[in-house]
Structures are given as structure tokens and as C-alpha cells.
BAKOLGU-135346 format. One record per atom (N, C-alpha, C): residue in three letters; x, y, z. Coordinates in steps of 0.001 Angstrom, whole numbers, plus 500000, padded with zeros to 6 digits. Layout:
! residues N
ALAXYZ ...
END
This chain:
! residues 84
UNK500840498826500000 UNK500000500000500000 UNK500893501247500000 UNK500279502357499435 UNK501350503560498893 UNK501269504318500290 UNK502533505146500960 UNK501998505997501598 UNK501259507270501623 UNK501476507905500155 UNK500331508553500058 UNK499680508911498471 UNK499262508745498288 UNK498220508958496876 UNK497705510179496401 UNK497657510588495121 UNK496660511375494640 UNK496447511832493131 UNK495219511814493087 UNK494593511789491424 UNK494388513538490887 UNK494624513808489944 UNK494161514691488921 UNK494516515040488125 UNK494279515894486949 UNK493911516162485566 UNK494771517082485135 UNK495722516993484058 UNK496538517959484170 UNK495856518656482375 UNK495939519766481968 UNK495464520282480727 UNK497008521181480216 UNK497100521461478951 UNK497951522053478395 UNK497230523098477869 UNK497984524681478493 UNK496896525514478091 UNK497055525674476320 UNK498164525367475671 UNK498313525622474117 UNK498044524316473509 UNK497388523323473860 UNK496887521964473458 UNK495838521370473940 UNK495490520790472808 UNK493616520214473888 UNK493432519145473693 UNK494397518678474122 UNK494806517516475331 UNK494583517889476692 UNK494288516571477051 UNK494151516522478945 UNK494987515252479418 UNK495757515268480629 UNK496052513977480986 UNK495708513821482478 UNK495535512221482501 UNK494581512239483939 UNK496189511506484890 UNK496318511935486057 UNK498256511274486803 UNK497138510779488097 UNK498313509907488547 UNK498202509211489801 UNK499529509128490667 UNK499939509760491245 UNK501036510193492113 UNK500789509069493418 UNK501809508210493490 UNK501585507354494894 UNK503343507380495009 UNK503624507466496155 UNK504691507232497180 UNK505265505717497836 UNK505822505313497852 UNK506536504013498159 UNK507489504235499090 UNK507499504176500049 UNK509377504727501116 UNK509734506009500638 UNK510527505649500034 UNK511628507112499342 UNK511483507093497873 UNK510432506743497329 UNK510351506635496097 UNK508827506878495633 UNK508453507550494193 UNK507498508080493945 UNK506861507760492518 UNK505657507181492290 UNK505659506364490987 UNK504422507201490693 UNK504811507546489166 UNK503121508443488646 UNK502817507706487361 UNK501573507676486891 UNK500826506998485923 UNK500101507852485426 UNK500183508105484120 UNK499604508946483609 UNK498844508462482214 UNK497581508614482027 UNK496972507842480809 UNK496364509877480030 UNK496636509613478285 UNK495711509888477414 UNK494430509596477040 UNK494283508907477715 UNK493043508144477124 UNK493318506702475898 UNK494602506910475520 UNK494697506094474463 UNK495956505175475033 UNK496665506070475385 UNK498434505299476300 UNK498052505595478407 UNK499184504486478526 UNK499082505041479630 UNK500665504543480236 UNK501336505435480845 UNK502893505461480883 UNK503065505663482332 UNK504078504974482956 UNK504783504813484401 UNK505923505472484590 UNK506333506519485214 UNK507591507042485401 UNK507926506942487191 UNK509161506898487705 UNK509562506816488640 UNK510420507540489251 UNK510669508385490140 UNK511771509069491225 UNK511630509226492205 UNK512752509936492652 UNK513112510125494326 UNK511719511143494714 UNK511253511951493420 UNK510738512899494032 UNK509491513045493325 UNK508047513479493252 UNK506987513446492716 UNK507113514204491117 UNK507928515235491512 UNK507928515657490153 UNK509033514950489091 UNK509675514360489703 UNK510956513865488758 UNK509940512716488439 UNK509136511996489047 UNK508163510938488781 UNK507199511185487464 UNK506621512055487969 UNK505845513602486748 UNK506522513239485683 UNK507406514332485915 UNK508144514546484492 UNK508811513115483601 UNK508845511903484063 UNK509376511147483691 UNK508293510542482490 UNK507122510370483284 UNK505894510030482734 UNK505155510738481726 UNK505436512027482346 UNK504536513059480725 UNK505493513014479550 UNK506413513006479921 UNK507688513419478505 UNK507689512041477354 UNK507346510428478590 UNK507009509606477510 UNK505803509213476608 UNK504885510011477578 UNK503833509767476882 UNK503144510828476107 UNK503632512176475848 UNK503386513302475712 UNK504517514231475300 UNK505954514217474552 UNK507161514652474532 UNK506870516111474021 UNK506258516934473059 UNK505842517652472536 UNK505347518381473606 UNK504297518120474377 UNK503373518943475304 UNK504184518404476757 UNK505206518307476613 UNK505474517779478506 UNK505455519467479191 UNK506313520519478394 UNK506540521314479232 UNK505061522046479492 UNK504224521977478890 UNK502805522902478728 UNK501945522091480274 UNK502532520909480232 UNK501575520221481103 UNK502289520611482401 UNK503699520398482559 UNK504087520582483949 UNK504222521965484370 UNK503644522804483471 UNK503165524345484063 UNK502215524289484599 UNK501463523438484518 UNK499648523787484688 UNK499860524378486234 UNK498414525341486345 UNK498703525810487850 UNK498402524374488250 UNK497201523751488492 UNK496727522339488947 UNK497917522054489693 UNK498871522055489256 UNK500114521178490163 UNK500498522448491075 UNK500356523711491591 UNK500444524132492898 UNK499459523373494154 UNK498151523309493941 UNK497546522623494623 UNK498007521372494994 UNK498466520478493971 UNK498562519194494009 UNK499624518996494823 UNK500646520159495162 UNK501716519807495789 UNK501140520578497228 UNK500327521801497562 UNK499894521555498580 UNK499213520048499323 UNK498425519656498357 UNK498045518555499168 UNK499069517274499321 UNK500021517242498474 UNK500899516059498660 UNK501373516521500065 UNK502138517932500181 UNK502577518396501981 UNK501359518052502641 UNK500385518216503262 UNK499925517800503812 UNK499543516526504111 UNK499420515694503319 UNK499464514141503246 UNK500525513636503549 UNK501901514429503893 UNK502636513779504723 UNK502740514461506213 
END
């Protein structure tokens, strides 16, 4: 079981595309899943976003940087701090 989890939707504001991530935690390690709707790709790191970024860039190389702007991920990292 992960120690901590969490789901949501990331959008590219210059592409209309959406991708839906799943951020879960393991010890010291951080695994995100991210599906198009059509793919769905696993990236891994020490840290949520190195996890992130591992995952959008393969499944999305073109739009990775549009996605890991989204505001969505200020929140998302408030709630990851608090969930620990």
C-alpha cells in the first residue's frame, strides 16, 4: 500500500489535450501513471515531480513542458505536503 496517493487532471493551456496522473509514494520513492486516454505510461523518482516529468515526457514529449506548468500542480503539491 502507497503511503500517500493522489489523482488529477493535468490540461495544456496551448493543446487540447488533457492527461489524467496518479502520484503514489513508496518509502523514498514516487511512481506516477499517467493515461491519454489512448496510452498510459509509468515514470519513477526520488521525488513526485521527477516521477511527473518522467511520465509526461514519455507519453506526451511535445506537450510535457505545457503540462508541467499547469497551475493544477500548485495545489497538488499543497496537498501532497499535507498528506505527509
Amino acid at each position: 500500500m502507497s503511503d500517500t496517493s493522489v489523482q488529477f487532471r493535468l490540461r495544456a493551456s496551448d493543446h487540447a489535450s488533457d492527461i489524467d496522473v496518479r502520484l503514489e509514494s513508496f518509502k523514498e520513492r514516487w511512481v506516477a501513471t499517467v493515461s491519454n486516454g489512448h496510452r498510459v505510461e509509468t515514470g519513477l523518482g526520488q521525488k513526485a515531480r521527477s516521477a511527473l516529468t518522467a511520465a509526461v515526457q514519455t507519453l506526451e514529449p511535445r506537450a510535457a513542458a505545457a503540462f508541467l506548468a499547469d497551475p493544477e500542480l500548485f495545489g497538488v503539491s499543497w496537498r501532497i505536503l499535507q498528506a505527509r
